[in-house]
C-alpha positions in Angstrom: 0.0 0.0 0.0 3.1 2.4 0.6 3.7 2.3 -3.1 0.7 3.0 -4.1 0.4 6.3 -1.9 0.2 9.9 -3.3 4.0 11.2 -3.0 2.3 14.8 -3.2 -0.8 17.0 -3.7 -1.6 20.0 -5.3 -5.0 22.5 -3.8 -5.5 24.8 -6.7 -8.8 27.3 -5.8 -10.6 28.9 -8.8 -11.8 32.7 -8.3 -15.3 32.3 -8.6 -15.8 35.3 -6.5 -18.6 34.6 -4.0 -18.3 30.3 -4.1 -16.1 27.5 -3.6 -14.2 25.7 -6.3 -11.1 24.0 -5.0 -9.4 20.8 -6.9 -7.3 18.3 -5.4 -4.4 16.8 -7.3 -2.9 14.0 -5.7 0.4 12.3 -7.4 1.0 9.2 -7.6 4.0 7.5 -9.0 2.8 6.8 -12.3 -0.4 9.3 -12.5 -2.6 12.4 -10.7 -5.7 11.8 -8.9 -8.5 14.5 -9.4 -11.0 15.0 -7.1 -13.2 18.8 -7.4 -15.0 20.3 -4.3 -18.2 22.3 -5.1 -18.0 24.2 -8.4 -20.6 27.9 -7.9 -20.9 31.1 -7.2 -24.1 34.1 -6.4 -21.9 37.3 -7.2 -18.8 36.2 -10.0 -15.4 38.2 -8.9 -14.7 41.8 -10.5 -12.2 43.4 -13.0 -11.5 40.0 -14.2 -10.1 39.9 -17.8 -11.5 36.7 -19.0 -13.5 36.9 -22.3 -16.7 35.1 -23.0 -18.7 33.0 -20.0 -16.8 33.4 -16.5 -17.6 30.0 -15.4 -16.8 28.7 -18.7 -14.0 29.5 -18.9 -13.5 28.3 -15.1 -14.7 24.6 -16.2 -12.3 25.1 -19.2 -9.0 25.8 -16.7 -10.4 22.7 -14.2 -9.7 20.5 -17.4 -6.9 21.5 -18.4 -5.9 21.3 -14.6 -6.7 18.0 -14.4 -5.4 17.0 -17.8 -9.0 15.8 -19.2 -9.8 13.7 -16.4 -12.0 13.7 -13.5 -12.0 10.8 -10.5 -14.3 12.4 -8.2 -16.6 15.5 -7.6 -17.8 16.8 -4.1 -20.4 18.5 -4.4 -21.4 19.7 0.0 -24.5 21.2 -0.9 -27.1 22.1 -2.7 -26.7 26.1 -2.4 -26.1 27.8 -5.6 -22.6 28.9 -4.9 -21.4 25.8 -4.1 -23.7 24.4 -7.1 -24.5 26.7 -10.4 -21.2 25.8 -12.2 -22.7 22.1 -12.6 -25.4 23.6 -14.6 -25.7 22.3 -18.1 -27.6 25.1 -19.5 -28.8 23.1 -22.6 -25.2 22.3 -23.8 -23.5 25.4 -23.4 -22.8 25.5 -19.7 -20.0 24.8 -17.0 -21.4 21.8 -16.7 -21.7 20.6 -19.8 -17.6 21.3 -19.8 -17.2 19.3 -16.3 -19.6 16.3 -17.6 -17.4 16.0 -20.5 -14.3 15.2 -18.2 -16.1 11.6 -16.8 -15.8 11.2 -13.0 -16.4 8.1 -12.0 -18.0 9.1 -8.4 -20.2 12.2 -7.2 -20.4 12.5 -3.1 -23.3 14.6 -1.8 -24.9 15.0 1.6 -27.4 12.3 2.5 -30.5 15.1 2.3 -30.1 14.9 -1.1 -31.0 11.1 -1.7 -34.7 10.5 -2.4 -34.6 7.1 -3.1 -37.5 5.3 -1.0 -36.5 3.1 1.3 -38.2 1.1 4.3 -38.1 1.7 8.2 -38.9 5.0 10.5 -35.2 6.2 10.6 -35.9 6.1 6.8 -39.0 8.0 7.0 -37.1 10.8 8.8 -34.9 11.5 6.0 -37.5 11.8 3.8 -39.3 13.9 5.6 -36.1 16.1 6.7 -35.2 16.4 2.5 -38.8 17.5 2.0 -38.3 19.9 4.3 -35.0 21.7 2.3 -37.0 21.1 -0.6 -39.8 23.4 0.9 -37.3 25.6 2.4 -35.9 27.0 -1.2 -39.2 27.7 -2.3 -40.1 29.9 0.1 -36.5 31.0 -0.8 -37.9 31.9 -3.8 -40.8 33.8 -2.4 -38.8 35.6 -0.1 -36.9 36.9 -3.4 -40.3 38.2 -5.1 -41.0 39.8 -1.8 -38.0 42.2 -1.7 -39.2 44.0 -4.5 -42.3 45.1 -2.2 -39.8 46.9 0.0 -39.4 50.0 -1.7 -37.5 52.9 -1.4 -33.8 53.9 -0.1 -33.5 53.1 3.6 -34.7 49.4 2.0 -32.2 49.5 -0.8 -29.3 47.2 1.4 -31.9 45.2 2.6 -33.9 44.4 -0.6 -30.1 43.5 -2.1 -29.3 41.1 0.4 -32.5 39.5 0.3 -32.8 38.9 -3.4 -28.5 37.3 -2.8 -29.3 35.0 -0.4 -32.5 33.8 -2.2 -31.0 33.5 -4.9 -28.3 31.4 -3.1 -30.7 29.4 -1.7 -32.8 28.8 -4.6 -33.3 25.1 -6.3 -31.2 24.4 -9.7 -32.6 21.7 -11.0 -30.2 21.5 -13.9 -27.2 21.0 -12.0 -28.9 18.8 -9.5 -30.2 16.5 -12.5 -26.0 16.8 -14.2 -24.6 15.6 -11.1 -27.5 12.8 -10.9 -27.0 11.4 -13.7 -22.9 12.3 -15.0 -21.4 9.4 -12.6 -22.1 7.1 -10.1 -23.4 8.7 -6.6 -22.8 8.6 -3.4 -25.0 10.0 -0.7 -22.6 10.4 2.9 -23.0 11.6 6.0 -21.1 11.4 9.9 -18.7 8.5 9.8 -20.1 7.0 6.9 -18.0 5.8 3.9 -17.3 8.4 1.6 -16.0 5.9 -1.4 -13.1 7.4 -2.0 -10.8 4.1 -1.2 -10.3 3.2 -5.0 -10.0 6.1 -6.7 -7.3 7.5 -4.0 -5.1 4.5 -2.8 -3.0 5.4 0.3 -5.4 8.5 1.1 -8.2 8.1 4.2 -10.9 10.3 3.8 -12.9 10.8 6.8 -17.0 12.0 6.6 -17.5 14.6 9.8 -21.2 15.8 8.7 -23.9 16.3 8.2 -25.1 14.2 11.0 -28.0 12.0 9.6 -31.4 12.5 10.9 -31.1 9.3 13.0 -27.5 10.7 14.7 -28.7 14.3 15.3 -32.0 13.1 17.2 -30.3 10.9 19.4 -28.0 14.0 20.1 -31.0 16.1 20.8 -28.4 18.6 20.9 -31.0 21.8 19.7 -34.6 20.4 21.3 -37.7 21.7 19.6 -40.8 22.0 20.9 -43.8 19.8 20.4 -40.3 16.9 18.8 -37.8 15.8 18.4 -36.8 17.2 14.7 -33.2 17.2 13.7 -32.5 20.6 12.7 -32.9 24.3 14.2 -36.1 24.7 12.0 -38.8 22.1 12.8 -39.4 20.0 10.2 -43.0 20.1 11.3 -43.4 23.7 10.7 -41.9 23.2 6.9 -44.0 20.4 6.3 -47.5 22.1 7.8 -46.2 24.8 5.6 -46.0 22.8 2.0 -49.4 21.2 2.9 -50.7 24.4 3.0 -49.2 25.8 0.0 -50.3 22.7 -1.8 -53.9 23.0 -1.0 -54.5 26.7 -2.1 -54.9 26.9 -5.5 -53.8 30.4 -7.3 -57.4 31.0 -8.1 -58.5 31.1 -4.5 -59.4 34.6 -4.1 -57.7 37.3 -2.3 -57.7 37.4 1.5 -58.6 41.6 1.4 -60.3 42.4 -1.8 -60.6 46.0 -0.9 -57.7 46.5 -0.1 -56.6 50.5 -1.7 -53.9 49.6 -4.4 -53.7 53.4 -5.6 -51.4 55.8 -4.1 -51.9 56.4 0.1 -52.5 59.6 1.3 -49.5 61.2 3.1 -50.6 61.0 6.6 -50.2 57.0 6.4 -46.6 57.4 4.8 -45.4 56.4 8.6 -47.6 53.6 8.9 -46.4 52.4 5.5 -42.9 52.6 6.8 -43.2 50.9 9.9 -45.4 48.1 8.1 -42.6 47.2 5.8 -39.8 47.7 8.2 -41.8 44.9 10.2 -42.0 42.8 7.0 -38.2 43.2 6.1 -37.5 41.9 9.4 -39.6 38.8 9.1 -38.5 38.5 6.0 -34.6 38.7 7.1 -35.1 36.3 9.8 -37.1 33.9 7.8 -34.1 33.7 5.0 -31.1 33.7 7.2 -33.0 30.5 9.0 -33.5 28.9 5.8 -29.5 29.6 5.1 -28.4 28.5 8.0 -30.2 25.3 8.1 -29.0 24.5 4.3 -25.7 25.0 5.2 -25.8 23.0 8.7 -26.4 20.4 5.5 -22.8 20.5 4.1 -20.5 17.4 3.6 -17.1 17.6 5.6 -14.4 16.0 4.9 -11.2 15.4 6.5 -8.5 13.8 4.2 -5.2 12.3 5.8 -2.3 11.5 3.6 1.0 10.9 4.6 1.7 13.3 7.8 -0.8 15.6 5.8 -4.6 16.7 7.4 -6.5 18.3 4.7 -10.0 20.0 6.0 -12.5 20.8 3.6 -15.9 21.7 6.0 -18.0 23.3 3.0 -20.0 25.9 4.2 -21.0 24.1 7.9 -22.6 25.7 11.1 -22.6 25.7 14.6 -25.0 22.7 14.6 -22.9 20.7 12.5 -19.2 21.5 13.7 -20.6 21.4 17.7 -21.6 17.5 16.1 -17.6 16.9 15.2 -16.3 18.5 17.7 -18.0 17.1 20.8 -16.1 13.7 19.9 -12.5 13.6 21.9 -11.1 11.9 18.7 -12.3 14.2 16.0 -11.3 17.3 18.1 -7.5 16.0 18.4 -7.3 14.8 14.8 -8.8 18.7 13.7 -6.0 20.0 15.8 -3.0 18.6 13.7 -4.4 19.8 10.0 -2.6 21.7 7.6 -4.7 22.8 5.7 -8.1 24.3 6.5 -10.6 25.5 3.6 -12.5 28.3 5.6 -16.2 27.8 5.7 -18.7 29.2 4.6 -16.5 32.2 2.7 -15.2 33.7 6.2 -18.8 34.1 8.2 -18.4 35.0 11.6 -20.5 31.5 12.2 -19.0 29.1 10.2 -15.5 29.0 11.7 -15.8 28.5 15.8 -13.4 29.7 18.2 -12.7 26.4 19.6 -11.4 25.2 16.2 -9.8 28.1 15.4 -7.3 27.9 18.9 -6.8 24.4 18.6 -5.1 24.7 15.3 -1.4 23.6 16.5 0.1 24.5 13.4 -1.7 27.9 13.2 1.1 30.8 14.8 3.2 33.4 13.4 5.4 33.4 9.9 8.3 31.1 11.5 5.8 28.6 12.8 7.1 25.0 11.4 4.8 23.7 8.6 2.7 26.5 9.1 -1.2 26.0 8.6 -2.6 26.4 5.3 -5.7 28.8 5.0 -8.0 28.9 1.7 -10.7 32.0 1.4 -12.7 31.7 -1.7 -15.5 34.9 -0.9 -15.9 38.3 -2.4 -17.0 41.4 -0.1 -20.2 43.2 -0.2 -22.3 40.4 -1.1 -23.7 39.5 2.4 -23.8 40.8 6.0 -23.0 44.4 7.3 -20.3 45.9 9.0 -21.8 48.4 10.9 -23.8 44.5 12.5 -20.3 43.1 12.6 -21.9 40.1 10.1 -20.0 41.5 7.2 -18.1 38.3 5.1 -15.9 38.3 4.9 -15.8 39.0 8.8 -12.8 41.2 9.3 -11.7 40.1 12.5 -11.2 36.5 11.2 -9.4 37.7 8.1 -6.7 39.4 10.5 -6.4 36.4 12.2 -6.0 34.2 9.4 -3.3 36.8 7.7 -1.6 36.5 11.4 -1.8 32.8 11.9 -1.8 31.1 8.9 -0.5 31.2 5.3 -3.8 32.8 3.6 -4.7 31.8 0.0 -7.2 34.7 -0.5 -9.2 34.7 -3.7 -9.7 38.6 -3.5 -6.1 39.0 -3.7 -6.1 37.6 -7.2 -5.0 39.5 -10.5 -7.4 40.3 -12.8 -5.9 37.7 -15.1 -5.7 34.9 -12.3 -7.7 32.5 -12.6 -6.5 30.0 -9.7 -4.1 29.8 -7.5 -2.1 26.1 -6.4 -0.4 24.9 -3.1 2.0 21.4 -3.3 2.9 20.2 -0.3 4.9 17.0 -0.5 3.5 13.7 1.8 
């Protein structure tokens, strides 16, 4: 098995501006193993030079990366920066490039399978993917309802509604691509991620999602009235797609004289503070939905050599307090080298506990210093003057001071990607 292991791998990340797209490149003695994490992005990068389709041409530098060939793609969830770039777009999108390089394997979370199988544990997971399923359309309605909120002081707010909507929208053409380009594999904590053949002398470890069986037991977030596996409860969603389902778009308006003309100036502060109420709702309906989509993502740990490699996609309290409650998880984490930040620098995504147990993370003459990848783009989300700006800026100070930063906002117009080898 020793000489069959990778003697080296190369992390190149693509500037997709606000997404992920990061490919692995282990070598072997006699060939490279590919393997692409997430491929999307909600708000592409600026000043860029390339000509034509961004993402096209993205697809186009992740073949030539890879020399034509695909093993594996990782795709952590189903949020459109993590997901648009697998869209075929009837031929002539990045998917259509990524399909034509033939991986033999496509990991996704285990909310994505739909496959009907027996048992209650079973009827969980069905009812939990139903429940993200129902989640993005109301996504979607949330979108068509920013463009009620009108005027000015709305203007930030109405932006960063219709962004994360959109982000959290359903893409059925990249979901359908990845269905059907390769063999899948649905994963989640401690589970087999597949990855044995395709990357000898590599271990790959699964650290979330939890499945719906693993977080109940854990009851580690108790809803009321259940015992439902997420933050939202799964009751509420699916009470809430019943009753979408059984009102027609005929039924007839709940205030038919209602005034739809102009209001007379003496209710402009009622008007006001009735859509001020409704952007909050509407805020705190969206970031829940976010939140719990991401709380979805694959994580993967790979060990190679005396190498840790963490890639958590975009993973949340809920998920990462799952990992890192386990004594053995928490000491393996501590020894990586490499860390993909989650969730493109979030104040959430990236806890305090992990962060100081890094033991290679210290200042530029730290020995084998840890490895940091950022693949965000600022203004898209959040707001400084809330301190939930993202990138957040205290975390980029600290990765600049600990770690060895691979920043995708740093890139020239002309760059494209950027690589790290590290020999194993």
């Amino acid at each position: 098995m020793a000489a069959r292991a990778p003697h080296g791998v190369t992390v190149r990340v693509y500037d997709v501006g606000f997404g992920d797209c990061i490919l692995l490149s282990f070598h072997y003695a006699r060939s490279d193993r590919h393997v692409l994490i997430d491929f999307g992005s909600v708000a592409l990068p600026r000043r860029k030079t390339v000509k034509g389709p961004y993402l096209n041409a993205v697809a186009a530098a992740i073949g030539e990366d890879c020399g034509g060939r695909l093993h594996a793609i990782v795709n952590t969830h189903r949020h459109q920066d993590h997901l648009n770039g697998f869209a075929r777009q009837r031929g002539r999108g990045p998917g259509e490039i990524i399909r034509s390089l033939a991986p033999e394997l496509v990991i996704r979370p285990w909310t994505e399978e739909h496959r009907p199988t027996a048992g209650t544990a079973s009827a969980a997971r069905r009812g939990f993917a139903r429940s993200l399923g129902e989640m993005q359309r109301v996504a979607a309605q949330v979108g068509d309802s920013a463009g009620l909120l009108r005027g000015e002081r709305f203007r930030m707010i109405r932006e960063q509604l219709r962004s994360v909507a959109q982000k959290n929208t359903p893409n059925e053409d990249a979901l359908e691509n990845l269905r059907s380009m390769a063999t899948n594999r649905f994963v989640h904590f401690g589970s087999n991620a597949g990855l044995g053949r395709i990357l000898p002398g590599v271990r790959t470890t699964v650290l979330g999602p939890p499945s719906a069986e693993q977080a109940v037991s854990r009851r580690a977030r108790p809803v009321p009235g259940g015992d439902e596996p997420t933050a939202a409860s799964l009751r509420f969603w699916q009470r809430m797609g019943a009753t979408r389902a059984s009102h027609s778009a005929a039924a007839p308006p709940l205030f038919p004289g209602h005034p739809t003309g102009r209001l007379p100036r003496s209710a402009g502060w009622f008007r006001y503070y009735a859509m001020r109420e409704q952007a909050a709702s509407l805020v705190s309906t969206v970031r829940m939905i976010d939140s719990t989509m991401n709380d979805s993502s694959v994580m993967l740990l790979f060990e190679a050599g005396d190498r840790l490699l963490l890639f958590p996609g975009d993973a949340q309290h809920d998920e990462w307090s799952y990992a890192l409650e386990k004594p053995a998880v928490r000491e393996k984490l501590s020894r990586a080298n490499l860390y993909k930040v989650a969730d493109h620098g979030s104040r959430s995504a990236t806890p305090k506990v992990l962060w100081q147990s890094f033991r290679n993370a210290g200042g530029a003459r730290q020995p084998q210093r840890l490895v940091t990848l950022l693949s965000t783009r600022e203004g898209v989300r959040g707001d400084p003057s809330r301190k939930s700006e993202v990138p957040r800026r205290s975390l980029l100070r600290a990765l600049h001071e600990k770690s060895d930063l691979v920043n995708t906002q740093e890139f020239a117009p002309d760059e494209l990607r950027r690589a790290v080898t590290m020999k194993l």
